[in-house]
C-alpha positions, 0 to 999 in steps of 0.5 A: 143229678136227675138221672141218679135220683130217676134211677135212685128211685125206681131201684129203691120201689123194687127194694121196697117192694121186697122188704115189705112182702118180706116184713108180711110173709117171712119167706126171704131167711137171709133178711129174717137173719139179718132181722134177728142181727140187727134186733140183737144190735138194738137190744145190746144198746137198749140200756137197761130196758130190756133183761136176761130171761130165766127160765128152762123147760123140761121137755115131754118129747118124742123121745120118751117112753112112758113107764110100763109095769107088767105090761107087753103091749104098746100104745097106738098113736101118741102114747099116754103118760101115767101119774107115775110118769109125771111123778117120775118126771117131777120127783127130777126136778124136786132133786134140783131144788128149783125156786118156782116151777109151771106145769103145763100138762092136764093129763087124763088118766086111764084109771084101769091102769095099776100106774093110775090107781086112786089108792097109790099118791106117788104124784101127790108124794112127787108134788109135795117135794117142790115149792108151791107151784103153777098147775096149769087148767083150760077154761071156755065161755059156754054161755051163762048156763054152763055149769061148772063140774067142778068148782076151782079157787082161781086166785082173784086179782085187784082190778083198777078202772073197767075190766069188761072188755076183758075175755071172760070164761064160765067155767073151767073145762081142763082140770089138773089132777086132784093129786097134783093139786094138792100142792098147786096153784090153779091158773089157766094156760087157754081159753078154749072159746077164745078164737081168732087170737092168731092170726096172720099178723099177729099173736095174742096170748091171754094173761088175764080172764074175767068171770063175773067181776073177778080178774084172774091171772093165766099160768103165763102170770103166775108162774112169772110173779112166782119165779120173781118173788111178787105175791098175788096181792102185789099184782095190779091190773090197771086200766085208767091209762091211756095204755092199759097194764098189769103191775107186777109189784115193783118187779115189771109193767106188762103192756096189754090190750083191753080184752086182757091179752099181750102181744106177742112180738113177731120177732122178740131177739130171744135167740141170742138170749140163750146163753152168757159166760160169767165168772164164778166165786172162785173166779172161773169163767162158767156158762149161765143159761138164761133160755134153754131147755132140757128133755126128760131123759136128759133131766133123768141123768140127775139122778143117776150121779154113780153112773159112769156114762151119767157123770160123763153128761153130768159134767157137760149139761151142767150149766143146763142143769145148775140153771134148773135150780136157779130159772123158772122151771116150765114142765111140758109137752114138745111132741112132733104132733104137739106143734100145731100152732102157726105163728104169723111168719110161718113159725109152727110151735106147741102149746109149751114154746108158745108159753115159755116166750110169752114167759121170756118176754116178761121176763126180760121185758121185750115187750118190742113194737114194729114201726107202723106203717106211716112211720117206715113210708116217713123214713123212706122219705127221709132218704129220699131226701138224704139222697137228693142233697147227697146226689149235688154234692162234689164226688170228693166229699161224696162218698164219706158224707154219703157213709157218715149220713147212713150211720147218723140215720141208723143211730137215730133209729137206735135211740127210737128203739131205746125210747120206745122199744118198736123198730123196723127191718132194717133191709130198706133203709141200709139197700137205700143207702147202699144205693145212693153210694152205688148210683152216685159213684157209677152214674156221671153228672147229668149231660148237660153239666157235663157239655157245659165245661168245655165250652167255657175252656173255649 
């Protein structure tokens, strides 16, 4: 038994040594996919914790060319839209009925251009066609004398216990255009002095702010209470627990820190979240989109149902389409040179992906936790002490008792993750098991039991 459990360990140190520089870089994409798989497992039998996202973005992508009327020159650099641009793009979504919308874009405009006069309203006209709706804002913290260039009617939040800790702001820095508000709810997307927020091993997105004794929600908040049906008077954000919390009416408790922030989880399992087949009143199976996006070109295709070529994509981005109808609608930027964010294990988003999952994690709940450190090194341990029973055993009863404790030992780990929804990579432990099967098999019994046998037949 020696020699296995020597060898036993020395290969398990390695095997550690890989998950653990792995679960901090995210370099090694074969463990990440298995991450993802074995996160997808888990959150298949998490019972009723965690839900099905709802939501679609309407993507401002490279593909699009802004609108141009009586104009031959071309834009350097990244072009800039025009109030008729996003007039455009939100008269679309109007004709989708959608229940909630967020925008995210604080265009400015150039005023000089015959799409951006102040005398023509056809963003004001394009905005009162949808359901009051999330516009997004930046706010900063530039000291007590800052001074506000203009004044935004933030709504207030009701507060229990003390909020000091929480990011605060003076004024608002980025504002939504006059006639865009017209129909819109200020809420912020970023706190501008906010920094250090991501970092290398975590991310934390603002969901609340504090100027003077008001708590205000971020657009994250809003549009995710909006899309639910909870009114801003429904919303508590409590801090007398041991964990503080936002309580989304009846609709969901949102774990947060003390500086108003949510964790953003490294991994989330949102990628199998995208799509599900149901049936239909007439008893047809159709794709539901819980998770999906559409670019405005395609979104363009809505309105034109007397094209032949328009019908043809019609017909095959319909479940995408019915989704808009049906999901919160989060209207934004995806250009190459909008993603600049780097998320600990190397993913580079913009500003609107990092957005719309903090809104899917909401939505469906995955506010999901890793192990800490003490609890990972407690079950390698565990297997350490597994694989020294295991190691005595007969090689007959071996190999089946060696695979029945490998699936008692995973499902202990399932009902963890259904209890409190952290977890951890699954490499270690499974290469662990693995191992005591492969070394049990392949190395004999130690010498001197072996040596032993026949003296005894003499």
């Amino acid at each position: 038994m020696r020699q296995r459990f020597i060898t036993f360990a020395v290969l398990s140190l390695v095997l550690i040594g890989i998950g653990e520089w792995n679960l901090r870089s995210g370099k090694i994409a074969p463990l990440n996919t298995l991450n993802d798989l074995w996160l997808d497992f888990c959150v298949g039998n998490s019972g009723d914790k965690i839900q099905k996202p709802s939501l679609t973005v309407v993507r401002i992508n490279d593909g699009y060319e802004p609108l141009n009327i009586g104009e031959d020159k071309t834009q350097s650099g990244t072009p800039r839209l025009s109030r008729l641009d996003f007039a455009t793009i939100l008269g679309f979504a109007a004709k989708m009925n959608p229940k909630a919308v967020s925008f995210l874009p604080t265009p400015a405009f150039d005023e000089e251009n015959v799409l951006n006069k102040t005398d023509i309203v056809p963003l004001k006209d394009a905005a009162m066609q949808l359901p009051r709706f999330a516009v997004a804002t930046t706010i900063s913290d530039d000291g007590d004398k800052a001074i506000e260039k203009q004044p935004v009617q933030y709504t207030s939040l009701k507060v229990e216990g003390d909020a000091s800790s929480v990011l605060s702001f003076t004024r608002t820095v980025r504002y939504p255009d006059p006639q865009i508000l017209s129909n819109g709810i200020p809420a912020f997307k970023a706190i501008e002095s906010a920094r250090g927020l991501i970092g290398d091993n975590e991310a934390k997105i603002p969901l609340l702010a504090r100027k003077g004794d008001q708590i205000i929600p971020s657009i994250i908040l809003t549009s995710v209470a909006s899309h639910a049906g909870v009114a801003p008077e429904e919303i508590t954000v409590n801090f007398t627990g041991k964990k503080p919390a936002i309580q989304l009416g009846e609709y969901r408790t949102v774990p947060i820190n003390a500086d108003g922030t949510m964790t953003l989880p490294n991994h989330s399992g949102l990628k199998h979240a995208l799509m599900s087949q149901q049936r239909n009143e007439e008893g047809k199976i159709e794709e539901k989109y819980h998770l999906t996006s559409l670019s405005v070109d395609e979104l363009a295709y809505t309105g034109e149902e007397n094209d032949e070529v328009a019908k043809r994509i019609l017909s095959s981005f319909q479940g995408k389409f019915k989704s808009l109808s049906e999901n919160l609608v989060v209207i934004g930027f995806d250009r190459t040179a909008d993603r600049h964010i780097n998320l600990p294990g190397g993913e580079v988003l913009s500003e609107t992906s990092l957005i719309t999952r903090a809104m899917a994690v909401i939505q469906s709940g995955r506010f999901l936790t890793w192990w800490p450190t003490w609890g990972r090194w407690l079950a390698v341990a565990a297997i350490a002490l597994i694989a020294l029973i295991l190691f005595k055993l007969p090689k007959g009863k071996f190999a089946p008792l060696t695979i029945a404790a490998g699936l008692l030992y995973f499902s202990v780990w399932i009902l963890i993750f259904k209890t409190t929804l952290s977890w951890t990579p699954p490499f270690v432990g499974l290469t662990m098991f693995g191992l005591i099967l492969l070394v049990g098999l392949l190395i004999p019994a130690d010498a001197k039991k072996v040596e032993e046998a026949p003296a005894a037949e003499s």
